[in-house]
N, C-alpha and C positions, 0 to 999 in steps of 0.2 A: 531355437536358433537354427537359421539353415546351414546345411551342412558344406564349406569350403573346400574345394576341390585338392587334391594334389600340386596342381600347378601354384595357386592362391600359396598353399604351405612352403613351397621352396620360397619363393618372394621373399619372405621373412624371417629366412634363416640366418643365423646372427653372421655368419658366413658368405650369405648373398645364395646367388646362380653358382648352379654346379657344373664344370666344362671336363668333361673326360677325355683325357688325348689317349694314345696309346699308339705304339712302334719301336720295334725293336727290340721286342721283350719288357719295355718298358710303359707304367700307367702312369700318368701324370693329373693330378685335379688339381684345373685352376678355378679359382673362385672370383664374383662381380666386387667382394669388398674387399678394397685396395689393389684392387686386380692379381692377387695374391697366386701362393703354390700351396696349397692343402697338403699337399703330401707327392710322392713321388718314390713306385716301387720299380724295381728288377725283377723280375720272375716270382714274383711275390713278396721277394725280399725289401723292406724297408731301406731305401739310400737317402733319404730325407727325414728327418721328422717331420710325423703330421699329428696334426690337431681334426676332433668331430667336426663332424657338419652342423652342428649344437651349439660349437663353441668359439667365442672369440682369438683371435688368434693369438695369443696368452704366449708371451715371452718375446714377441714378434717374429713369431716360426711363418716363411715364406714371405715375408713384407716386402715392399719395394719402398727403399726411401728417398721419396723428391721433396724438394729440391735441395735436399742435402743430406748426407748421411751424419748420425753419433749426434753429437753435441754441440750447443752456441751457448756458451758460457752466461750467465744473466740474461738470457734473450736478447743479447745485446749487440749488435755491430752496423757501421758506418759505412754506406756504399755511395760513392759519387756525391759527399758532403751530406751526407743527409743519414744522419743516427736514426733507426731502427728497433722498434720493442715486438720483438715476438708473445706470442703467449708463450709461459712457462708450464708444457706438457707433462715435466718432469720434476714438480713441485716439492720433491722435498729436497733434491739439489741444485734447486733453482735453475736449472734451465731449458731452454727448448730443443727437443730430443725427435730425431729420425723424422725431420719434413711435415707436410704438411697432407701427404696423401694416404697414408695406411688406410683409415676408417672411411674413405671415398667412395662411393659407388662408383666402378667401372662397366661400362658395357663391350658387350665383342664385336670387335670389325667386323671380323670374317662368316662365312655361312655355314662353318662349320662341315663342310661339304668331302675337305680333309681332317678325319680323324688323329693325325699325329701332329696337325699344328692348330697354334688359335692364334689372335689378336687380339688384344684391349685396350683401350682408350678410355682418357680421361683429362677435361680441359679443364685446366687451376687459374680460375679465373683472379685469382690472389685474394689478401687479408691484409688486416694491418698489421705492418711488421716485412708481411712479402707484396706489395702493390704491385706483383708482377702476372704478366698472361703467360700460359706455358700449355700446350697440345702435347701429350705426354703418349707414348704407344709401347708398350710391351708384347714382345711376340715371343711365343713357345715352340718350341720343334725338338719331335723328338724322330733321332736317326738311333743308331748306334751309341748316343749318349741323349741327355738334353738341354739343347742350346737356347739361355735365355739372351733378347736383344733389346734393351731400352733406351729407347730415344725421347730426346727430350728436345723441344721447336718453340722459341720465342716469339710470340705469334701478337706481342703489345709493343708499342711505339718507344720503350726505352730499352736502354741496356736492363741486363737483369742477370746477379749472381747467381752461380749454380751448381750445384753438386749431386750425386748420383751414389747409391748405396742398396745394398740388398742384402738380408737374414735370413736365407738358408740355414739350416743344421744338418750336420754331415751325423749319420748314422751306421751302426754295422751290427745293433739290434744288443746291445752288450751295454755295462757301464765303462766311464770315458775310463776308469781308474784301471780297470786291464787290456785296454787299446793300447795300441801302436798310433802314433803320430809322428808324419813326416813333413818337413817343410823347411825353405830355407828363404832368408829375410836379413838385412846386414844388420839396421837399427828397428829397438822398439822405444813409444811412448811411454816416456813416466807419468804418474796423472796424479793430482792431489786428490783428498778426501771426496771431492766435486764433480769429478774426472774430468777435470781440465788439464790438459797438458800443461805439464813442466818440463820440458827436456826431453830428449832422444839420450839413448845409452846404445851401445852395438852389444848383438845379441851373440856373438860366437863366445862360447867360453861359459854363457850365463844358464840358469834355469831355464830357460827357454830358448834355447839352442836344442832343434829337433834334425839337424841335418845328419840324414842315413837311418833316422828314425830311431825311435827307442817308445816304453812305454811311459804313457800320461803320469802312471800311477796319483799322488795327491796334487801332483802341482793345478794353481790354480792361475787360469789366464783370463783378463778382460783388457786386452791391451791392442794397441794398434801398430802396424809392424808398415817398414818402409824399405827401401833397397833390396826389391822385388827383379829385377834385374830382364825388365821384361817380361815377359809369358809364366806366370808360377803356377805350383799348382801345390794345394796342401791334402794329403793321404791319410785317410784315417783304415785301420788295418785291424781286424782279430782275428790274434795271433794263433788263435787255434784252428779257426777255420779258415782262413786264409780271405774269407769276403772285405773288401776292399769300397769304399767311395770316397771318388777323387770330386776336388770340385779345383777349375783351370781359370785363370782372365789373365789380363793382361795392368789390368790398373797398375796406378802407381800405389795405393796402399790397402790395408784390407786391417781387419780388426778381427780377431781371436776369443772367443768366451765357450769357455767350459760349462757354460748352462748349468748356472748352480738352480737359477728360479727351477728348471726341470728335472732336476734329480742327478745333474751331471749322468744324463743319458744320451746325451748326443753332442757333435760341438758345432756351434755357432761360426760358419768363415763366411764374413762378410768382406765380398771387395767393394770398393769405395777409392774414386776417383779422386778425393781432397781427404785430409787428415781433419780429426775432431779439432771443431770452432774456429775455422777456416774463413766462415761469414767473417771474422772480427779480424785474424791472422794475415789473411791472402793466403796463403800458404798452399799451392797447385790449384787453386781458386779457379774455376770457367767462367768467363763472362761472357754471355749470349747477348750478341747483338741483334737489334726487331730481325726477324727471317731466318737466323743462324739455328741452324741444330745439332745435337751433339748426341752420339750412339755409343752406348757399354755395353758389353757382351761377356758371359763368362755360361761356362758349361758344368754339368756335372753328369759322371759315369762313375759304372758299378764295375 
């Protein structure tokens, strides 16, 4: 057999293309499948969890999720008269889970000509379940921190539901159970067996009341928290060495997981612009009209 060059061997890395940014002390690899974040250091130090260039991105570490972030209850909801069956992704609790882009091939805008920033893109020409067209772009930049920006453009002849989501995990190279975490949120979601929401409760007073910070130690979070009060930003802290990653947005809500699938070695803060099964709820729902586009932005620093 003749022998495949190097170039040929990236092609098919279950990972995709590998994109190196770098600035500010900071290395960033974005990757072509799902247009995703591999991983993301500080001076060598780990502020993200990252997954090989070998490996799937297992737990959904760096994901972006279009067109909607978390969960649609049975794959199920009704938009402008017209009920809807998603596939069910997430088949042993029946429902359809973090959009329709993770596993995509994305390619890069840009020429790469600036090493501290990229573009990627990726046109979802829809499925059954989402019969909608969406020009999708993610841009990386890294200054003094790194700033992600995802915009999403309705680029088909109807309205089209929408939501915006991303899986980060905040790391400081330790387990979550002797971290410091800080964060502050008025309500969280209750979720049944399903994790379908039931009800909001407010978090002051409760186990998940981190404001002024304390340690994680066993508590276990996979919840989605709301009355973010504008700009938040949630701190993960060890406490012996004082290393520090923040990650900042602005969304109206964000969802919490202590990464048990990972060893509770890092934590999961995903912001997210609508609350889980939102498709079916409305509940801060965007609906993108043909031309309209809609931009999230959230940052993370060491």
């Amino acid at each position: 057999m003749d022998m495949l060059g190097e170039d040929w061997r990236m092609s098919v890395l279950p990972s995709g293309e590998q994109w190196i940014l770098r600035g500010g002390g900071y290395e960033a690899t974005v990757v072509s499948v799902g247009g995703g974040l591999r991983g993301l250091t500080y001076d060598g130090r780990p502020v993200l969890l990252a997954y090989g260039e070998d490996e799937l991105a297992h737990a959904g570490i760096g994901q972006h999720l279009f067109p909607w972030p978390n969960r649609i209850t049975d794959g199920e909801y009704t938009f402008n008269g017209v009920t809807q069956h998603l596939s069910l992704s997430e088949p042993a609790r029946r429902n359809a889970i973090h959009g329709l882009t993770r596993w995509a091939n994305w390619e890069r805008l840009d020429d790469g000509s600036d090493e501290s920033t990229a573009t990627v893109t990726h046109r979802l020409h829809g499925e059954p379940g989402y019969p909608h067209q969406l020009d999708l772009r993610v841009t990386y930049h890294l200054t003094d921190q790194l700033q992600v920006t995802a915009t999403a453009t309705n680029i088909g002849r109807t309205a089209a539901p929408y939501g915006y989501g991303a899986h980060p995990y905040l790391t400081v190279g330790r387990q979550l159970d002797e971290c410091v975490l800080e964060f502050e949120a008025a309500e969280r979601l209750e979720l049944s067996d399903r994790m379908a929401p039931t009800g909001s409760v407010p978090v002051a007073g409760s186990p998940y009341d981190f404001r002024g910070g304390r340690l994680i130690g066993s508590t276990v979070i996979d919840n989605a928290f709301t009355g973010l009060d504008g700009e938040w930003s949630v701190t993960l802290t060890d406490p012996d060495t004082g290393a520090r990653s923040v990650l900042t947005s602005n969304t109206k809500w964000m969802q919490l997981f202590t990464g048990e699938p990972v060893g509770r070695s890092a934590l999961a803060v995903e912001p997210m612009t609508c609350p889980p099964n939102a498709f079916s709820t409305g509940d801060d729902l965007i609906v993108l009209q043909p031309g309209e586009s809609h931009t999230t932005t959230f940052q993370v620093s060491a």
